[in-house]
C-alpha positions in Angstrom: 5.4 2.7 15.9 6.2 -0.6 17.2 7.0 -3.1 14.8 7.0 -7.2 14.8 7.9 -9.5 12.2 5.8 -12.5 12.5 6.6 -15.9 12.1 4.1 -18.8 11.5 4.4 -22.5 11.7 5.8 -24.0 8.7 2.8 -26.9 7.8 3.4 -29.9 5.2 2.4 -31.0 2.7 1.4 -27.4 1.4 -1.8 -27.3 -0.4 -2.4 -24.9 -3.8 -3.0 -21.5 -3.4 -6.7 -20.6 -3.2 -7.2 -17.9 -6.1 -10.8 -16.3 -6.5 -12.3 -17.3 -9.6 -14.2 -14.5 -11.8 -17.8 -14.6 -10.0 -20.1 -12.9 -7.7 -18.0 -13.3 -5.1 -14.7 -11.1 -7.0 -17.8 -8.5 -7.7 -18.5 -8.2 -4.3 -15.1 -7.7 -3.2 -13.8 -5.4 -6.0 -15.5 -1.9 -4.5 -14.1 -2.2 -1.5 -10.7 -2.4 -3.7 -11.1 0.3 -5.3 -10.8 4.1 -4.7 -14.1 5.8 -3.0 -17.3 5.8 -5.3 -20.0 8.3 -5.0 -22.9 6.0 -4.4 -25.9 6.2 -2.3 -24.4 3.4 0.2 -24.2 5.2 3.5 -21.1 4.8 5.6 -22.1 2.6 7.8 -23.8 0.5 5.1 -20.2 0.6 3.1 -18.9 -0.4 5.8 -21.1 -3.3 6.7 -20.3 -4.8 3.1 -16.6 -4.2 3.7 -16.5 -6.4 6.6 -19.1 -9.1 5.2 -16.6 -9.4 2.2 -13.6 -9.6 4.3 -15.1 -12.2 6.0 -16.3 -14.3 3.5 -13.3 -14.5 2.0 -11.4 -15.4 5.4 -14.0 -18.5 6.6 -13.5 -19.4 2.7 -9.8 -19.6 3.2 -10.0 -21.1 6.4 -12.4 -24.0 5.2 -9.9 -24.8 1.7 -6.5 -24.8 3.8 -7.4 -25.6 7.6 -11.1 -27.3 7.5 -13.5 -26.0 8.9 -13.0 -23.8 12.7 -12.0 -20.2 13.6 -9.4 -19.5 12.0 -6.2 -17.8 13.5 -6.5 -15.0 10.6 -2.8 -13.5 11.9 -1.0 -17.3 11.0 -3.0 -17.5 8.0 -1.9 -14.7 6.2 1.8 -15.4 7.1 1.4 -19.1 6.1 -0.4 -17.7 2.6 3.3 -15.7 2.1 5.1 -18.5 3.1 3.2 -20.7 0.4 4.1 -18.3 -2.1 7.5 -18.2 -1.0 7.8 -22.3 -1.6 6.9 -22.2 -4.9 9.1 -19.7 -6.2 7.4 -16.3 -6.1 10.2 -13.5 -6.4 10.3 -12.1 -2.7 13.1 -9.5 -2.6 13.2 -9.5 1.1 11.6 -12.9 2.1 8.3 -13.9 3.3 8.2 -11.6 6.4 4.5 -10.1 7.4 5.3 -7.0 9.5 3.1 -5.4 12.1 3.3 -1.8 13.2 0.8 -0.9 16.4 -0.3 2.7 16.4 1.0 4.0 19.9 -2.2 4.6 21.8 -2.8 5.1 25.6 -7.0 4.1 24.9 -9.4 2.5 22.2 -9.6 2.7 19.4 -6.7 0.9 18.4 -5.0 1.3 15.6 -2.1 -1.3 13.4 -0.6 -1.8 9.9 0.5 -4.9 8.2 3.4 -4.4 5.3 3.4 -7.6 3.1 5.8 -8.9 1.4 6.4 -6.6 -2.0 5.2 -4.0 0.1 1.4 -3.6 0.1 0.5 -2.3 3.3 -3.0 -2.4 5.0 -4.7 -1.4 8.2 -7.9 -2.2 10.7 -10.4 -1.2 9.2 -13.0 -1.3 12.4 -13.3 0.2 15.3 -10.9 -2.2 17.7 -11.3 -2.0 21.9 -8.3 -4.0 21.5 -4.6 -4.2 20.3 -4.8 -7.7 19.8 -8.4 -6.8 17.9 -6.4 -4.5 15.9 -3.7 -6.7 14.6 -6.6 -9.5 13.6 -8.4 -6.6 11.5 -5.2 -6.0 9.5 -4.5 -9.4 9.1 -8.0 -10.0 7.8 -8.3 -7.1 5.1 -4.5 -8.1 4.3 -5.0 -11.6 3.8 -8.8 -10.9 1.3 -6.9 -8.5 -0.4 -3.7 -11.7 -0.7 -5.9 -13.9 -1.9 -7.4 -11.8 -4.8 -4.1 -11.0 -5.9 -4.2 -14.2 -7.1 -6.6 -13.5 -9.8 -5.8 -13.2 -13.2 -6.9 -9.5 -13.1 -4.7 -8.4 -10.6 -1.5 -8.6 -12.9 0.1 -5.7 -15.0 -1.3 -6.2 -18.1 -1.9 -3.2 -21.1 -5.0 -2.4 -19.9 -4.1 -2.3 -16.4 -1.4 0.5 -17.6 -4.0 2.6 -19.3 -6.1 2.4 -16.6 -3.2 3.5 -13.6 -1.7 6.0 -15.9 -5.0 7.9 -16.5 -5.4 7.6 -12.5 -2.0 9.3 -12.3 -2.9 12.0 -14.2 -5.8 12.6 -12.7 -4.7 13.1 -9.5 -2.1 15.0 -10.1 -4.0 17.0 -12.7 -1.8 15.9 -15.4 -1.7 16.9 -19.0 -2.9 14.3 -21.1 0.2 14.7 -23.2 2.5 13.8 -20.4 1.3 10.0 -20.3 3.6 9.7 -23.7 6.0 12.0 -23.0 9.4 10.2 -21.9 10.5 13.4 -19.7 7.4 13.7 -17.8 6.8 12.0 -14.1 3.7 10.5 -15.6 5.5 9.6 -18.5 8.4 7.6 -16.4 5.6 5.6 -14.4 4.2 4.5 -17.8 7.8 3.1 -18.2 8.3 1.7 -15.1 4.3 -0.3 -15.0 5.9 -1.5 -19.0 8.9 -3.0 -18.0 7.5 -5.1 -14.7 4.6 -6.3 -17.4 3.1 -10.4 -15.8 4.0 -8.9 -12.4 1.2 -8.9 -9.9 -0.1 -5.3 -7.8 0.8 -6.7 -4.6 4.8 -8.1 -5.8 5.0 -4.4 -7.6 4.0 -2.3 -4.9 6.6 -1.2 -3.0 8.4 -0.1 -6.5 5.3 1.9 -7.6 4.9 3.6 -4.1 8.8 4.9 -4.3 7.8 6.3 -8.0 4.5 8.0 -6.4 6.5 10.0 -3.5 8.9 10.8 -6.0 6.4 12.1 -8.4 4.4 13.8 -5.4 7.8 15.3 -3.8 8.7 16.6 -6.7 11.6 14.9 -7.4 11.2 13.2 -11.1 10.4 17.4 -12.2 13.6 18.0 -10.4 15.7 15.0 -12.4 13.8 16.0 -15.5 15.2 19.7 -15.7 18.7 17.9 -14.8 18.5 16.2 -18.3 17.9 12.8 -16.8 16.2 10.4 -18.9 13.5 8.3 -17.9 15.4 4.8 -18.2 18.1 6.3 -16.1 15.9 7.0 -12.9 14.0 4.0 -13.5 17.2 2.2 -13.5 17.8 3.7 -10.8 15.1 3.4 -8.4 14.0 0.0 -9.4 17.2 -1.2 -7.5 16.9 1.2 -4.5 15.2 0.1 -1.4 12.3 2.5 0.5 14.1 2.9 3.3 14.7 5.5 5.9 17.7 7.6 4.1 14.7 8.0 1.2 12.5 9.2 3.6 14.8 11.4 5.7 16.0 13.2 1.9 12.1 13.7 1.2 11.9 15.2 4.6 14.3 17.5 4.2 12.4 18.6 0.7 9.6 19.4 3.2 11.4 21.3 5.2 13.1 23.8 3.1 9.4 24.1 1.6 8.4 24.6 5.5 11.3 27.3 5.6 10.0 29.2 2.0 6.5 29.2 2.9 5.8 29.1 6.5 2.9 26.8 7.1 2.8 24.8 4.3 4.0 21.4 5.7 1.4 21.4 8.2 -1.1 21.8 5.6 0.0 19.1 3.7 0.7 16.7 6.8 -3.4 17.5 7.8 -4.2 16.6 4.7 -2.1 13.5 4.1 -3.6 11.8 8.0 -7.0 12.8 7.0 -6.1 10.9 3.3 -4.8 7.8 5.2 -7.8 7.6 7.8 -10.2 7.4 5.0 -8.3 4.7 2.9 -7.8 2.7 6.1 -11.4 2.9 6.9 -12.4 2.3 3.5 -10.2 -1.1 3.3 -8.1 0.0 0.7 -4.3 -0.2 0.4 -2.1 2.3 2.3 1.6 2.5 1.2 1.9 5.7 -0.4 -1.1 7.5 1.9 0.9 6.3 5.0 4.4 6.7 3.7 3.3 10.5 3.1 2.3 11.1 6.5 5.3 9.4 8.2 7.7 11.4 5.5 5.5 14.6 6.6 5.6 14.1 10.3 9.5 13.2 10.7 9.8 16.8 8.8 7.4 18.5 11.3 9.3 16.7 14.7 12.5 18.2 12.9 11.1 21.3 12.6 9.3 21.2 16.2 12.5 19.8 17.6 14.8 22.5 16.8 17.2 19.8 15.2 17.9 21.9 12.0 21.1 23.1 11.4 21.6 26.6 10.9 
């Protein structure tokens, strides 16, 4: 994919962030935040809601920081994480927005926005347009931005129940294991405990290296090495998601591909299928998409006739 790092005009004096206060506007936005619910909403209708949300909360941005006018929603949301940046929010890697353009040679067009932290988000409409594509990423990033400024959004106790049983659920967990110190369930309750006042959006990029590993099978793997749970959250917590990550999980998948002939592409069918939905759906995409591009550099290896013998 192509990638750009955008930059945005630094404006003074900076105003307060705008946060979302706890009213029919949050309820509104929170399905769309949310994992897929089995109403009687019909797609389209869902996805009319999605985009008069998105909106909303874009013209409302607009009007508290710019006035009122079209706003350019792709400076906006890199001006937001600039904001944060001045006063003092923890940034590992700075206040870069980055964009990544699905390579396409016809509509519809496709791109992804990784914020700062790590969240990632894509267009969630049907764009003619590359440059319509990058505007509705920036959009559903920038909503989702500003309601990470509300209260709910941090890691509090009840946010821990409430991702652990998540975890468990889809990976059809024991119950026990949520308690159990040697279990990968048991290691993300850790990990969510000790990053406690920290928002979703500043955690993600932590929790999404702890989901591949859980999904990859790697925290069974460290577990039946006698590893303890503080050591490989230790461990991790300091470790970027980068490409040597990616290119060991890859290999994972294609000794699994060597075992049982046909499994990876099984599991790379169902992890695109997985990201199309979320991305339609509005939601976030880190883990979803870092699946498939794990998945899909195992399958070009394995295509490619690049393994060694």
């Amino acid at each position: 994919m192509q990638k750009v790092h955008m930059h945005a005009k630094t404006k003074a004096p900076l105003a307060p962030l705008p946060t979302l206060r706890q009213s029919a506007t949050v309820k509104t936005l929170t399905p769309s935040l949310r994992q897929p619910s089995t109403t009687s909403l019909s797609d389209a209708r869902a996805k009319q809601v999605l985009k008069e949300a998105v909106d909303a909360v874009v013209n409302s941005f607009a009007k508290y920081t710019q006035g009122y006018g079209r706003v350019n929603v792709v400076e906006a949301l890199q001006e937001f994480w600039q904001m944060k940046q001045a006063r003092g929010a923890d940034l590992r890697n700075g206040a870069l927005v980055i964009y990544e353009s699905v390579p396409s040679a016809s509509p519809p067009y496709v791109c992804y926005v990784t914020l700062p932290g790590g969240s990632c988000f894509g267009s969630f409409q049907n764009c003619p347009t590359k440059a319509e594509a990058r505007r509705s990423a920036a959009k559903i990033a920038l909503m989702n931005s500003v309601f990470n400024e509300h209260p709910c959004r941090k890691i509090s106790d009840d946010f821990i129940e409430k991702a652990v049983a998540e975890a468990r659920a889809s990976f059809k967990g024991d119950p026990e294991e949520a308690d159990n110190p040697n279990t990968g369930i048991g290691a993300f309750r850790f990990m969510l405990e000790t990053n406690k006042e920290r928002t979703m959006l500043e955690f993600q990029e932590l929790m999404t290296v702890f989901q591949l590993l859980h999904w990859n099978g790697s925290l069974k793997a460290m577990r039946e090495r006698q590893c303890s749970r503080q050591e490989v959250v230790a461990h991790y917590s300091n470790r970027a998601l980068d490409d040597d990550m990616r290119s060991q999980m890859a290999l994972d998948w294609i000794a699994r591909e060597q075992e049982n002939a046909g499994a990876l592409g099984r599991e790379l069918n169902q992890a695109e299928r997985e990201l199309e939905t979320a991305r339609l759906a509005g939601r976030e995409l880190r883990f979803p998409k870092e699946k498939k591009d794990i998945l899909m550099l195992a399958h070009n290896q394995v295509n490619g006739g690049s393994l060694s013998s």
